[in-house]
VEXKOLKOL-109517 format. One record per atom (N, C-alpha, C): x negated, y, z; residue number from 1; atom name; residue in one letter. Coordinates in Angstrom, 3 decimals. Last residue first. Layout:
BEGIN
SITE          X          Y          Z   num   atome   residu
SITE          X          Y          Z   NUM      CA        A
...
REM end
This chain:
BEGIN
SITE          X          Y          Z   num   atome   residu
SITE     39.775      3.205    -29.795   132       N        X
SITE     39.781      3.614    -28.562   132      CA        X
SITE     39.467      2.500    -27.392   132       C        X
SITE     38.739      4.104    -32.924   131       N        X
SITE     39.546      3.095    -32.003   131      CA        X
SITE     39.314      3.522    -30.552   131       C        X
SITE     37.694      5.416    -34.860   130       N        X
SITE     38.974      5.780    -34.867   130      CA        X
SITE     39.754      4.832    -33.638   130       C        X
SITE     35.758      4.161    -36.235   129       N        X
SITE     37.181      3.756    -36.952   129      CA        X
SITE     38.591      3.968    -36.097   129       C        X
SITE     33.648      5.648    -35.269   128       N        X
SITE     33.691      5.738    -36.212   128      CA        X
SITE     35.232      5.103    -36.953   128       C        X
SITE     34.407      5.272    -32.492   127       N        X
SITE     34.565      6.507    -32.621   127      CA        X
SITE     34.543      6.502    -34.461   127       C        X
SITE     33.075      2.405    -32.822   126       N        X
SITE     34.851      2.579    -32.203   126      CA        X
SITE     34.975      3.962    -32.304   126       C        X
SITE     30.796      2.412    -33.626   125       N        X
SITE     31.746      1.985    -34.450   125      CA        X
SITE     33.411      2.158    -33.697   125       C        X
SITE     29.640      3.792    -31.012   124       N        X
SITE     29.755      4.902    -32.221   124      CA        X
SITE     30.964      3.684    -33.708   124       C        X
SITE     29.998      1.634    -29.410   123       N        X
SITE     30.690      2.315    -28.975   123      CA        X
SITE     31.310      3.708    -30.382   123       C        X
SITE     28.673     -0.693    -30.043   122       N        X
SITE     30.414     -0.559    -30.302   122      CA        X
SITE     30.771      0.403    -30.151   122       C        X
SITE     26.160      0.785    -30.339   121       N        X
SITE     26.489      0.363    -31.531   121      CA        X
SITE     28.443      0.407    -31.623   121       C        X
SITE     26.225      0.981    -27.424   120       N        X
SITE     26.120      2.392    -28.108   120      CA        X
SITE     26.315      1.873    -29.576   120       C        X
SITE     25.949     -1.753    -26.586   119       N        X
SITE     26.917     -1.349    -26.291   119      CA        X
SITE     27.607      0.046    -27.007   119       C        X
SITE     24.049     -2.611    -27.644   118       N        X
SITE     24.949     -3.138    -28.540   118      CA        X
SITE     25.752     -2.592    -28.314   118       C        X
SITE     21.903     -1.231    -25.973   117       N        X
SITE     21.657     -0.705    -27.665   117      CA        X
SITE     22.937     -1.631    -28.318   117       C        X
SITE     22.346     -2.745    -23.703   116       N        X
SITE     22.906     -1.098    -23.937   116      CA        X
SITE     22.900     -0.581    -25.550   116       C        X
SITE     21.092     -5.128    -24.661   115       N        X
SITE     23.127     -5.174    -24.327   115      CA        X
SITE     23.419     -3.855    -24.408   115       C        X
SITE     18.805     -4.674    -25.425   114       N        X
SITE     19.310     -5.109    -25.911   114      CA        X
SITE     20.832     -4.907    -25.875   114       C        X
SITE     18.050     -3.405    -22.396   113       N        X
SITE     18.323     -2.621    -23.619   113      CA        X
SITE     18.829     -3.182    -24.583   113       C        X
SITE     18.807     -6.600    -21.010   112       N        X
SITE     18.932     -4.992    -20.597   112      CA        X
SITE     19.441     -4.087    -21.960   112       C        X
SITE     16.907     -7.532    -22.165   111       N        X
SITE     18.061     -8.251    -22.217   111      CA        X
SITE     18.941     -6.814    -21.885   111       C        X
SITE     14.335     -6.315    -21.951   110       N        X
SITE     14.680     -6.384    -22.700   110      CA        X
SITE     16.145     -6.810    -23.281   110       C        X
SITE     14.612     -6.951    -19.137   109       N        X
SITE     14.582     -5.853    -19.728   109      CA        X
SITE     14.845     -5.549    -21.054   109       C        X
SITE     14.331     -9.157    -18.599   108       N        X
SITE     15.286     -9.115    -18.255   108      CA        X
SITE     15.702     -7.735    -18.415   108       C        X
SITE     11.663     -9.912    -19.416   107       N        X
SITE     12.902    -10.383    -20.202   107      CA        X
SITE     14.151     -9.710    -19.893   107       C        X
SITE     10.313     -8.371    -17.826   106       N        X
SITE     10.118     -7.864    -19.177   106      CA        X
SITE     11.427     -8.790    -20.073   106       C        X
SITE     10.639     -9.942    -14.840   105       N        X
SITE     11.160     -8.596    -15.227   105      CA        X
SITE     11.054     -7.960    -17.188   105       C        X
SITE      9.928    -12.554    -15.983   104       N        X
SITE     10.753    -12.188    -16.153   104      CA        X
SITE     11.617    -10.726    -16.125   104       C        X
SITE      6.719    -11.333    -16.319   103       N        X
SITE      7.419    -11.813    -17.220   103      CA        X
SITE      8.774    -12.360    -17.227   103       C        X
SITE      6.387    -10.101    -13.529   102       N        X
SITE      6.155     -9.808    -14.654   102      CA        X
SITE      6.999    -10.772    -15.795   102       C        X
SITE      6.766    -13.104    -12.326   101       N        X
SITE      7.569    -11.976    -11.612   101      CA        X
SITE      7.435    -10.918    -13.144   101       C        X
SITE      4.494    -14.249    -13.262   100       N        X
SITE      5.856    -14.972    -13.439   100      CA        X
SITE      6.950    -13.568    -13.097   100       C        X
SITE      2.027    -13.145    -11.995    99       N        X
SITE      2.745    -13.053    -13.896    99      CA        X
SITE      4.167    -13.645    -13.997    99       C        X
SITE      3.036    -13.142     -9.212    98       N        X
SITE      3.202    -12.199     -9.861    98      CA        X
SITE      3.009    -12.427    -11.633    98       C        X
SITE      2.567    -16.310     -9.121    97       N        X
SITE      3.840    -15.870     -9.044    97      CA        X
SITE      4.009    -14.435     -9.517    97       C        X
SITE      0.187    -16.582    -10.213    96       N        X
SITE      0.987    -17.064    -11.235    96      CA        X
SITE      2.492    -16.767    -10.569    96       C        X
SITE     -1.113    -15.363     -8.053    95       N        X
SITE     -1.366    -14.742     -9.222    95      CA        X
SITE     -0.291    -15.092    -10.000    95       C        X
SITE     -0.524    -17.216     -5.675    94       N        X
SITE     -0.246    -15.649     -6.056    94      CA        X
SITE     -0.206    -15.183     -7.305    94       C        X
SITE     -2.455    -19.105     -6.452    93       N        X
SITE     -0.764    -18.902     -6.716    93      CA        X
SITE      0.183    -17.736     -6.450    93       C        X
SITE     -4.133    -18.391     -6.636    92       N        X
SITE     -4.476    -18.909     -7.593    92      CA        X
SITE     -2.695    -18.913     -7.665    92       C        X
SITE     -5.203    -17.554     -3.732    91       N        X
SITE     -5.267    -16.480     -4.831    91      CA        X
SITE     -4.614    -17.213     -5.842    91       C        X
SITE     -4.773    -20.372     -2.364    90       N        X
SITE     -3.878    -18.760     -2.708    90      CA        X
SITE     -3.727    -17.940     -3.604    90       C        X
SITE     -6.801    -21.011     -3.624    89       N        X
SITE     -5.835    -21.786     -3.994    89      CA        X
SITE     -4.980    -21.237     -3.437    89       C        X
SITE     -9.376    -19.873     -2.607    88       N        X
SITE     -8.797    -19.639     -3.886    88      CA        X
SITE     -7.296    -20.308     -4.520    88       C        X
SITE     -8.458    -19.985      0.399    87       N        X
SITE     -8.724    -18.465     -0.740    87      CA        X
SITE     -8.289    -18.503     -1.708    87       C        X
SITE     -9.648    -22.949      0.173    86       N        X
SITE     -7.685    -22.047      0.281    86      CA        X
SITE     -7.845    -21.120     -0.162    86       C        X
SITE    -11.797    -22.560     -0.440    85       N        X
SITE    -11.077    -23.349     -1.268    85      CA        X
SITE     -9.485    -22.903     -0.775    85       C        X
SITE    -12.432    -20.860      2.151    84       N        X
SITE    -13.212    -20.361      0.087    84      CA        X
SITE    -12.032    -21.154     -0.623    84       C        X
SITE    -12.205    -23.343      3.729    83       N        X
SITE    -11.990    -21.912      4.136    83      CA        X
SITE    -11.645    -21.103      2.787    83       C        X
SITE    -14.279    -24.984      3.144    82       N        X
SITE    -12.524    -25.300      3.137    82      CA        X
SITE    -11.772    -23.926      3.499    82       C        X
SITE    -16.340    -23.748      3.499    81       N        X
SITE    -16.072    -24.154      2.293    81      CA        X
SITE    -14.268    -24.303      2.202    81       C        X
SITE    -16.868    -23.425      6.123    80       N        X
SITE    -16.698    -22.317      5.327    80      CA        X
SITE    -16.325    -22.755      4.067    80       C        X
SITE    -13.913    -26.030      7.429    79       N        X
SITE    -15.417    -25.635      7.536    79      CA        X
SITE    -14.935    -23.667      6.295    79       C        X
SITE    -11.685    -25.033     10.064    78       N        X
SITE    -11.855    -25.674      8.960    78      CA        X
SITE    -13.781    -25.201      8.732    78       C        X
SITE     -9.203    -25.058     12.254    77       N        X
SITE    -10.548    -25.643     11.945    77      CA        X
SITE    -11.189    -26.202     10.951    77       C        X
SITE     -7.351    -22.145     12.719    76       N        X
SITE     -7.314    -23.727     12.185    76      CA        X
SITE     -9.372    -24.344     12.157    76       C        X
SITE     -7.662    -19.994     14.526    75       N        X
SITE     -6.367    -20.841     14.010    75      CA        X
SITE     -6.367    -22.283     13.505    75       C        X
SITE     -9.480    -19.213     15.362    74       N        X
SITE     -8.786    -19.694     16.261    74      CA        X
SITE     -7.930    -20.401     15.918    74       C        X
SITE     -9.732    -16.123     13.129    73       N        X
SITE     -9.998    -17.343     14.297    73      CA        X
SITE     -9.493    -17.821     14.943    73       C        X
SITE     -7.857    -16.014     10.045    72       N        X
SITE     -8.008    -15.234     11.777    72      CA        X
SITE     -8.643    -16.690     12.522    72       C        X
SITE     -7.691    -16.693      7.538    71       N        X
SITE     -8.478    -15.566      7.879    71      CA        X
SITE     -8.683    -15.284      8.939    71       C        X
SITE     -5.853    -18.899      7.392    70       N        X
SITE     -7.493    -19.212      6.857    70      CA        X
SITE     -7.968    -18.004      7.310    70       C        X
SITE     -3.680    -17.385      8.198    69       N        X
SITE     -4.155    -18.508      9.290    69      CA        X
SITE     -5.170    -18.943      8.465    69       C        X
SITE     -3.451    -15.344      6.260    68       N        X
SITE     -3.551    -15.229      7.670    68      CA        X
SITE     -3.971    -16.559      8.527    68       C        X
SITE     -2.665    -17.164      3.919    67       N        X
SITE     -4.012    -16.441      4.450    67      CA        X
SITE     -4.161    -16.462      5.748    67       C        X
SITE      0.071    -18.316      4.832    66       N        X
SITE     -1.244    -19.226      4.773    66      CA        X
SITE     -2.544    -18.366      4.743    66       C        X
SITE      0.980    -16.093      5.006    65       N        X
SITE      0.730    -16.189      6.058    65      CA        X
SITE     -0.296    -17.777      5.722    65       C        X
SITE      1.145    -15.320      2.421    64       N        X
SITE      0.698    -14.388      3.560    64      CA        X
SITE      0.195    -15.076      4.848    64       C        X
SITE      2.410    -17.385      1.067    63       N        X
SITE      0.981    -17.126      0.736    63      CA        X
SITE      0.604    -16.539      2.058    63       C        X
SITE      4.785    -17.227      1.915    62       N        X
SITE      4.270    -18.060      2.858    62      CA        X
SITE      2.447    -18.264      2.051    62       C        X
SITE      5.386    -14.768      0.826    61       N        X
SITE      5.655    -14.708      2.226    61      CA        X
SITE      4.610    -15.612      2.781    61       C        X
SITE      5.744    -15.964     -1.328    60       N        X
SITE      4.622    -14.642     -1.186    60      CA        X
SITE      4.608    -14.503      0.064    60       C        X
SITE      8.284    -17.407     -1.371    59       N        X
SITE      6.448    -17.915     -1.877    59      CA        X
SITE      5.454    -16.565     -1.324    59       C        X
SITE      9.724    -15.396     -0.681    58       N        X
SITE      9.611    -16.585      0.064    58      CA        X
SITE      8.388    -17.132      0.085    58       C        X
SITE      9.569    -13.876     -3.323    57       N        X
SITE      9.596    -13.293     -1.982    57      CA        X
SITE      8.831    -14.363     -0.842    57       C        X
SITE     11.106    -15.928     -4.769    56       N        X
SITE      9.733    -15.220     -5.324    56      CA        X
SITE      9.195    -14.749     -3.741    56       C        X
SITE     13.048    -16.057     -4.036    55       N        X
SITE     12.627    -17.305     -3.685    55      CA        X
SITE     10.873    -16.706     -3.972    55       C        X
SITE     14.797    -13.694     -4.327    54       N        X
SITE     14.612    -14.018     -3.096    54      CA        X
SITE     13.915    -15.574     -2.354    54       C        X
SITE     14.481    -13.591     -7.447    53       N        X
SITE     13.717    -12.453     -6.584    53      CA        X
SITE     13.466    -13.034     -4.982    53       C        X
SITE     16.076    -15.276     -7.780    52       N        X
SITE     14.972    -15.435     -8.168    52      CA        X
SITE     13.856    -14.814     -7.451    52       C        X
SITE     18.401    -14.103     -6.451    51       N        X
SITE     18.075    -15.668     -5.733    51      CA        X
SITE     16.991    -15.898     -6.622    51       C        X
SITE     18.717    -12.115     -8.363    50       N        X
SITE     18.560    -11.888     -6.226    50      CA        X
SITE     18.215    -13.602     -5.939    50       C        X
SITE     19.719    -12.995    -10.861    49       N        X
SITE     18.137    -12.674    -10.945    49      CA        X
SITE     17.773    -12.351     -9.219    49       C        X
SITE     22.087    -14.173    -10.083    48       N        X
SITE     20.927    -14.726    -10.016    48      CA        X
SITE     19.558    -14.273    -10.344    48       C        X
SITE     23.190    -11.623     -9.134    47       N        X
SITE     23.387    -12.735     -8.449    47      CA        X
SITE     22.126    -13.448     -8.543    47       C        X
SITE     23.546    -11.081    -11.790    46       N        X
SITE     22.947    -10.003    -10.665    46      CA        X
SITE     22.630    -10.880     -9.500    46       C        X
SITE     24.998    -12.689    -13.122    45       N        X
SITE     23.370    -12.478    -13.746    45      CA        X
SITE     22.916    -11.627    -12.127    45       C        X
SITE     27.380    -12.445    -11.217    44       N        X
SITE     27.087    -13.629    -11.562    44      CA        X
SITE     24.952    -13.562    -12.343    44       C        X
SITE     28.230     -9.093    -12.077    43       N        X
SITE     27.800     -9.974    -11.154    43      CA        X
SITE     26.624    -10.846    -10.617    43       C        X
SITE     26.364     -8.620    -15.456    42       N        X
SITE     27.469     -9.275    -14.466    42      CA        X
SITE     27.034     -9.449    -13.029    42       C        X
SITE     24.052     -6.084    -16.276    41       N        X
SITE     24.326     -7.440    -16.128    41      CA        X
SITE     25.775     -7.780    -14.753    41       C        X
SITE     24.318     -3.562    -17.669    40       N        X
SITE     23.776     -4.405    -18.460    40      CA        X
SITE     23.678     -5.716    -17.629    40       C        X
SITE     23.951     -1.400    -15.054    39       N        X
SITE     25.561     -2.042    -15.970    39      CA        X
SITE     25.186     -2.769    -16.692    39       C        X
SITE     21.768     -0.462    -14.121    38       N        X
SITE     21.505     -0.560    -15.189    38      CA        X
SITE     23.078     -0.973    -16.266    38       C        X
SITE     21.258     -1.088    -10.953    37       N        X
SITE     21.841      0.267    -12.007    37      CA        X
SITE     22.413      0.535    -13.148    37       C        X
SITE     20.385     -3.476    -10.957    36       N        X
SITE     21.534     -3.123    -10.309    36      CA        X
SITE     22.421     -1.786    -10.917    36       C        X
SITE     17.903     -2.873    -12.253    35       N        X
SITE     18.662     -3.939    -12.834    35      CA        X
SITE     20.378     -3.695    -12.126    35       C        X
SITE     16.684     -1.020    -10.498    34       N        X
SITE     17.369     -0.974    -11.767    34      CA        X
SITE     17.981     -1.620    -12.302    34       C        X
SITE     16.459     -2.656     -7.853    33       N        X
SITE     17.533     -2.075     -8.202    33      CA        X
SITE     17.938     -1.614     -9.336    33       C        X
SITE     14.794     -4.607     -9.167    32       N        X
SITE     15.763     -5.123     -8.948    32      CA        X
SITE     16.789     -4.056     -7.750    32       C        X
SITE     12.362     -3.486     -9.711    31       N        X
SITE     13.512     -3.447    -10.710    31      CA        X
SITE     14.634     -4.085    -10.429    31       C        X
SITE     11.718     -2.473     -7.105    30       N        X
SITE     11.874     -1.286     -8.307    30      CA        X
SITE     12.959     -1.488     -9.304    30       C        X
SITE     11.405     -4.680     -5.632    29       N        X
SITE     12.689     -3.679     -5.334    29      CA        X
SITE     12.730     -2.802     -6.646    29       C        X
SITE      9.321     -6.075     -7.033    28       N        X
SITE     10.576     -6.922     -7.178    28      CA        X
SITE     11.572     -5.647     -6.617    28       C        X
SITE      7.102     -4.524     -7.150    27       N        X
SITE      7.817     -4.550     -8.659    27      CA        X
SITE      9.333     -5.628     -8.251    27       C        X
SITE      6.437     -4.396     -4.655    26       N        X
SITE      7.220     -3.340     -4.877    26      CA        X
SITE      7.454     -3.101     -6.404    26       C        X
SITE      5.755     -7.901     -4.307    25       N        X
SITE      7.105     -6.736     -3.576    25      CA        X
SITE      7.218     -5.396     -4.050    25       C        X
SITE      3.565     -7.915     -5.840    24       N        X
SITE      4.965     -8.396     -6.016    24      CA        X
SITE      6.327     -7.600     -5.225    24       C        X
SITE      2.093     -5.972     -5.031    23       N        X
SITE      2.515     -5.705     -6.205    23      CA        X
SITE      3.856     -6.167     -6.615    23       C        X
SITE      1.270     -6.958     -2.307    22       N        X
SITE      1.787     -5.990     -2.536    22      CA        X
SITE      2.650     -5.378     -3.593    22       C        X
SITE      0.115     -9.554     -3.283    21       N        X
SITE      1.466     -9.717     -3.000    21      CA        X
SITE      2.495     -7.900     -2.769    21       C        X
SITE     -2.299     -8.566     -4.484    20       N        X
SITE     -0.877     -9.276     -5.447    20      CA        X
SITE      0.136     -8.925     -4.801    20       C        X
SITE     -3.415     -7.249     -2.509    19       N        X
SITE     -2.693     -6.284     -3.468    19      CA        X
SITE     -1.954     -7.258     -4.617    19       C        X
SITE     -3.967     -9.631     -1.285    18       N        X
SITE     -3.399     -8.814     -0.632    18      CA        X
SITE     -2.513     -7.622     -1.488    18       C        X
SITE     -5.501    -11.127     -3.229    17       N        X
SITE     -4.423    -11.839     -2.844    17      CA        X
SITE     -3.396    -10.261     -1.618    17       C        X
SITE     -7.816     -9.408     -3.196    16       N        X
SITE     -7.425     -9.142     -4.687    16      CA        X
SITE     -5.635    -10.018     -3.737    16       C        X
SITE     -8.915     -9.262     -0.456    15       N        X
SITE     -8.277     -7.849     -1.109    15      CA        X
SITE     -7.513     -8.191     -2.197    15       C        X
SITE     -9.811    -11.977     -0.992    14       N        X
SITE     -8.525    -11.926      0.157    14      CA        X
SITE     -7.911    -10.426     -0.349    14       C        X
SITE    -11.540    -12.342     -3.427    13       N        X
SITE     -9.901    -12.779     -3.159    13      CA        X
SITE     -9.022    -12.040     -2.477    13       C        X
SITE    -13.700    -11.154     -2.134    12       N        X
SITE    -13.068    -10.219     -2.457    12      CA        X
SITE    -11.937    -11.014     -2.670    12       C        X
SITE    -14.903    -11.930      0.997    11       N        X
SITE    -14.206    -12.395      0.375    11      CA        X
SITE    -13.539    -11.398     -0.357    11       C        X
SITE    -14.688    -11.280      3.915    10       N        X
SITE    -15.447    -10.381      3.074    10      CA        X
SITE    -14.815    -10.712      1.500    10       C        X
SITE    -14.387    -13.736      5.178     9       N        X
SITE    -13.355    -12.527      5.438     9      CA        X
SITE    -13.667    -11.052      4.063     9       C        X
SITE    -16.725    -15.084      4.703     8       N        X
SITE    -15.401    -15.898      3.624     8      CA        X
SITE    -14.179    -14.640      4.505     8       C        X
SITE    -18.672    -13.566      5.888     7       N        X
SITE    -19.171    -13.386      4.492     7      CA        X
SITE    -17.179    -14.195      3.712     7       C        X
SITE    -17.609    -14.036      8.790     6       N        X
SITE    -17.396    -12.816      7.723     6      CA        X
SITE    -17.541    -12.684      6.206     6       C        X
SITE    -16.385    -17.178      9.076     5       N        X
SITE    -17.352    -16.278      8.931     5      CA        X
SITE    -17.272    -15.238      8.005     5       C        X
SITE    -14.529    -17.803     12.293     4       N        X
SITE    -14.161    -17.512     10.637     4      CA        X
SITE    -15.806    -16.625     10.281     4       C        X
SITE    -14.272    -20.474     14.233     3       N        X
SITE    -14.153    -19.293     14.047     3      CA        X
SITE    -14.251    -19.359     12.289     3       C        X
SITE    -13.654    -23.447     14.337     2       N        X
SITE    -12.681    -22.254     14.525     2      CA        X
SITE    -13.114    -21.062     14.182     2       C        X
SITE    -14.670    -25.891     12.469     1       N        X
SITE    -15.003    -24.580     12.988     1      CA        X
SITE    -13.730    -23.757     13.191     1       C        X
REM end
């Protein structure tokens, strides 16, 4: 079947896979300029949390558009079932790329305050002995 039947456009997935990927993209600029802000990582860490961020991206990209071609007529020929079964096997990786996205932003936060809370430790022991 080429066309698409409303009841698998209706589909709450497709809203729930639409506001993942939304989510992913505007938790990947938020913190990946704080992270830029933040002086708590090299270069080299800055570097690679942008080639995490820019593969994360990639996947979400090509979720998008694998919807898009299960959601618009004309595109592929599939039945309503095979239709439901990508849905969910979008939705299904969407999801684990945004917890993944989540759970390294929370490491990389914590790595974050961690290095600022060592940095305010050297900093009050270097005022405390007097060092410069």
């Amino acid at each position: 079947m080429l066309a698409v039947n409303p009841a698998v456009l209706h589909n709450p997935r497709v809203v729930q896979i639409i506001r993942q990927q939304q989510d992913i993209l505007r938790e990947y600029r938020r913190y990946s300029g704080l992270f830029g802000k933040s002086g708590s990582f090299s270069n080299k860490e800055l570097d690679y949390i942008h080639n995490v961020y820019k593969q994360l991206v990639r996947q979400s990209d090509a979720n998008t558009d694998d919807l898009s071609s299960v959601t618009t007529a004309g595109n592929l020929r599939m039945s309503d079932d095979d239709r439901l079964r990508a849905i969910e096997r979008i939705y299904d990786s969407s999801a684990d790329q945004l917890q993944f996205l989540r759970f390294f932003n929370r490491k990389a936060v914590m790595l974050s305050l961690q290095r600022s809370k060592n940095d305010q430790n050297i900093q009050s022991l270097k005022r405390l002995y007097g060092v410069n």
